[in-house]
KESELUM-235072 format. One record per atom (N, C-alpha, C): residue in three letters; x negated, y negated, z negated; atom name. Coordinates in steps of 0.1 Angstrom, whole numbers. Last residue first. Layout:
N
PT mimi     x     y     z voke
PT  ALA     X     Y     Z   CA
...
***
This chain:
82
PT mimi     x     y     z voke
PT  UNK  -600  -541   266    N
PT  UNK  -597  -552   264   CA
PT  UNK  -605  -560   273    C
PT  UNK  -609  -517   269    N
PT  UNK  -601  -516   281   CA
PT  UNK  -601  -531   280    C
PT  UNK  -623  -516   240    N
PT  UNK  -631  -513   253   CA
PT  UNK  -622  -515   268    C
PT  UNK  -599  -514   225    N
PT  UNK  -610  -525   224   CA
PT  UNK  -618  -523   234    C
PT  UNK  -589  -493   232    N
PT  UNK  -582  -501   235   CA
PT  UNK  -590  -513   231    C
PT  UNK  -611  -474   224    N
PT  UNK  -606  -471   242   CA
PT  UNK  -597  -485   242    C
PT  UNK  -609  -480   196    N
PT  UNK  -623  -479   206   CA
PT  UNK  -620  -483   222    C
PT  UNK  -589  -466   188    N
PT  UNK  -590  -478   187   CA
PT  UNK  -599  -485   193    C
PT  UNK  -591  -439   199    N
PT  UNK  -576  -446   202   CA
PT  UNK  -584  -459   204    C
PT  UNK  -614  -429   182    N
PT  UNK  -614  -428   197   CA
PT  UNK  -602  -438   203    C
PT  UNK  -598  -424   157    N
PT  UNK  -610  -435   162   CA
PT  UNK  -611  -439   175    C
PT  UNK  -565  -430   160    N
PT  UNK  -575  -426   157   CA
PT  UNK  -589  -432   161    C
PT  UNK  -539  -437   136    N
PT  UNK  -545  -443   147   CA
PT  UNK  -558  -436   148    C
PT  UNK  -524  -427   116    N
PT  UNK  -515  -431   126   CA
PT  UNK  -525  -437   140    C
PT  UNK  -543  -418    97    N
PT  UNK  -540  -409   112   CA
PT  UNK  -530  -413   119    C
PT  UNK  -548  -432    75    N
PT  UNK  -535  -425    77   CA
PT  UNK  -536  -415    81    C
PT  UNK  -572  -441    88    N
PT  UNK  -575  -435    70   CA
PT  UNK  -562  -429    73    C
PT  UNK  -565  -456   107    N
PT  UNK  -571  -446   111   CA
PT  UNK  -575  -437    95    C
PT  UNK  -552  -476    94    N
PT  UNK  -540  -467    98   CA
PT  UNK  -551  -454   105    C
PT  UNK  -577  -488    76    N
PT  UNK  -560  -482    67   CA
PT  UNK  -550  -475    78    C
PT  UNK  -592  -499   100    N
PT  UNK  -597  -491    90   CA
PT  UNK  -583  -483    84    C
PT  UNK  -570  -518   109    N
PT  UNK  -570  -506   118   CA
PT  UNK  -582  -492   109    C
PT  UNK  -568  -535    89    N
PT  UNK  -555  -531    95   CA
PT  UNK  -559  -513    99    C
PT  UNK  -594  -548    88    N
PT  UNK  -588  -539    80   CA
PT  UNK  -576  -531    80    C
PT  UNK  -596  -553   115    N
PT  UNK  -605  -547   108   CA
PT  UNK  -598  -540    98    C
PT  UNK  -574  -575   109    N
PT  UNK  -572  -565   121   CA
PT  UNK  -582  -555   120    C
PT  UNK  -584  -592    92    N
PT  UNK  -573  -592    90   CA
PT  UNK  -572  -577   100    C
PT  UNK  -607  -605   104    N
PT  UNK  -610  -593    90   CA
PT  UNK  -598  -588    88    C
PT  UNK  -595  -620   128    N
PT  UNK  -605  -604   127   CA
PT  UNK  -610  -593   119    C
PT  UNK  -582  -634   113    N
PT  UNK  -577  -626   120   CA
PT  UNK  -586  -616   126    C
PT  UNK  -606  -650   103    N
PT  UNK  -595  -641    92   CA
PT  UNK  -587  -632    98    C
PT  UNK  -620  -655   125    N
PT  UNK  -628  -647   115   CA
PT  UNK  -617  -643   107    C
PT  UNK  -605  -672   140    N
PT  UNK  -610  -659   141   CA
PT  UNK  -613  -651   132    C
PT  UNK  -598  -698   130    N
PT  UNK  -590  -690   128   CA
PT  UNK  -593  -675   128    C
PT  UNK  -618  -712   144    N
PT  UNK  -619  -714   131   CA
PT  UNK  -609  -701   126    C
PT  UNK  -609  -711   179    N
PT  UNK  -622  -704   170   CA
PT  UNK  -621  -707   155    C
PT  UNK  -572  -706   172    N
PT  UNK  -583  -714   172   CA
PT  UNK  -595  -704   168    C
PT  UNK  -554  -680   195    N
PT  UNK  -560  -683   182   CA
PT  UNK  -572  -694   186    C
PT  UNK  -548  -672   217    N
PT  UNK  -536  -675   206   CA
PT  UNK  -542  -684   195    C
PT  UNK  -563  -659   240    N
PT  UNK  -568  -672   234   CA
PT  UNK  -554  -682   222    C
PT  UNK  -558  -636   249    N
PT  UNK  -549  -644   256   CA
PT  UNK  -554  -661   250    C
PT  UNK  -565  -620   231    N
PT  UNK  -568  -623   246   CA
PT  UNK  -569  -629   249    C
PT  UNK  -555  -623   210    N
PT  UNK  -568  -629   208   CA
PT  UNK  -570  -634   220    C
PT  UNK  -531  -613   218    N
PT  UNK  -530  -626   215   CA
PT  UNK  -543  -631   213    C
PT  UNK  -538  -585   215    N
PT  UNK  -529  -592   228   CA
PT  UNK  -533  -606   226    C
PT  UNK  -543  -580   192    N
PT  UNK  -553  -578   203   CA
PT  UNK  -550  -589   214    C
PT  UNK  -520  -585   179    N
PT  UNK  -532  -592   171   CA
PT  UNK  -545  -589   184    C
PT  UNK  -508  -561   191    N
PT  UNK  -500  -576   190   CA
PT  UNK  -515  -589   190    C
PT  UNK  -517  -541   180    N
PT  UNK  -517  -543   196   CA
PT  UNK  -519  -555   194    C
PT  UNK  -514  -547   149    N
PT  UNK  -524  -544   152   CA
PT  UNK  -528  -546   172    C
PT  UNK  -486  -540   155    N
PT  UNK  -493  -554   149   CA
PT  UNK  -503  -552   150    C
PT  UNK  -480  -515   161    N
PT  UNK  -479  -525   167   CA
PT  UNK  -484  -542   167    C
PT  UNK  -491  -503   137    N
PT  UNK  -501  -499   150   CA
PT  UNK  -495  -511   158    C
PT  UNK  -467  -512   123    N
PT  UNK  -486  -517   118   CA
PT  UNK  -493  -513   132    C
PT  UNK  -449  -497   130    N
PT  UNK  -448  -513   130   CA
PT  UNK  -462  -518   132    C
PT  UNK  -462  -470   123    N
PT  UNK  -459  -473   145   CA
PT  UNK  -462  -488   140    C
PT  UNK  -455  -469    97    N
PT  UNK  -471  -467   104   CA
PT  UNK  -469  -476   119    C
PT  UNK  -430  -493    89    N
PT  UNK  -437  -478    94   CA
PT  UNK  -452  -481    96    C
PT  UNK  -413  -511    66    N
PT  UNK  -423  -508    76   CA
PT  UNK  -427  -501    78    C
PT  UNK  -382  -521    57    N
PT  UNK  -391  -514    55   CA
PT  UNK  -404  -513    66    C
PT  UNK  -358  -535    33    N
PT  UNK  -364  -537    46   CA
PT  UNK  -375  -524    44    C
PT  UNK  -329  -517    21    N
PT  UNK  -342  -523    18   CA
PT  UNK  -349  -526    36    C
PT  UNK  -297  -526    33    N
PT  UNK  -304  -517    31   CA
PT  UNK  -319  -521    34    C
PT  UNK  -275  -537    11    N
PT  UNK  -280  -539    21   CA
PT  UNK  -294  -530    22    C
PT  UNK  -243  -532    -7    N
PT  UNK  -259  -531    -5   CA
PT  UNK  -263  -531     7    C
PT  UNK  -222  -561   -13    N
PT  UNK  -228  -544    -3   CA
PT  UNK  -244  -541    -3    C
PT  UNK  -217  -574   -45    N
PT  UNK  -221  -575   -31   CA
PT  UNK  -227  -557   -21    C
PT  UNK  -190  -557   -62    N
PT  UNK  -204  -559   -62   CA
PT  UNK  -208  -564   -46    C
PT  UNK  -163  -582   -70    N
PT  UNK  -169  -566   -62   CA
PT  UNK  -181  -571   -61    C
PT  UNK  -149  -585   -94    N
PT  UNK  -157  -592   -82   CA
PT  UNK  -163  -576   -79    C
PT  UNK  -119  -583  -112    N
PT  UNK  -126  -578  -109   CA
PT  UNK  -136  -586   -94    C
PT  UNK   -99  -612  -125    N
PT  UNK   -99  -606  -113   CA
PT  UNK  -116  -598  -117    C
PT  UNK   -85  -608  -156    N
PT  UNK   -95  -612  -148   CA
PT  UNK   -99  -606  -133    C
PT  UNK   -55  -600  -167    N
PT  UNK   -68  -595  -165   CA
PT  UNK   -72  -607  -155    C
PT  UNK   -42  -627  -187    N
PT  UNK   -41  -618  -173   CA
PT  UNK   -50  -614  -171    C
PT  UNK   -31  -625  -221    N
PT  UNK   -39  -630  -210   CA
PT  UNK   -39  -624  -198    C
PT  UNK    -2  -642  -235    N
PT  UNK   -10  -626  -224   CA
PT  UNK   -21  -632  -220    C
PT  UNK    10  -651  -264    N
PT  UNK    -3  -656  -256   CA
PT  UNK     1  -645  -248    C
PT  UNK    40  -653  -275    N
PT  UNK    25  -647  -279   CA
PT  UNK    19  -654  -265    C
PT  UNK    48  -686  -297    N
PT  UNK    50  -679  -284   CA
PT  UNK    38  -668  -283    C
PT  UNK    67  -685  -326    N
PT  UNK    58  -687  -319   CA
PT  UNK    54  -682  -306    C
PT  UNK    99  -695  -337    N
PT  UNK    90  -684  -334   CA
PT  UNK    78  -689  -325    C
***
């Protein structure tokens, strides 16, 4: 007689856990935006560097005053205290 075969189920793999998406707020960006102040201050940055971190923070702060997470007057008073 021949022998039958079984196969044994296959262990099932559990799906990895979802992890939950990264994300960014308005606040994050207003904070990056401080951040990017703080650090010019403080001379973080090579003069050759300026210019992209200033078009970089220009446009930052154009897109959260377009939101309303930042307003004009806000961004002014904290460039003027600087």
């Amino acid at each position: 007689m021949a022998k039958k075969e079984t196969k044994s189920a296959a262990p099932v793999a559990e799906p990895p856990a979802q992890q939950p998406a990264p994300s960014l707020t308005l606040q994050d960006l207003v904070l990056v935006a401080q951040i990017i102040q703080l650090t010019t201050q403080r001379g973080a940055f090579k003069a050759e560097e300026l210019a992209d971190v200033g078009g970089l923070y220009n446009k930052l702060v154009t897109f959260l005053q377009s939101t309303g997470a930042l307003t004009p007057a806000a961004s002014t008073e904290e460039t003027k205290n600087d």
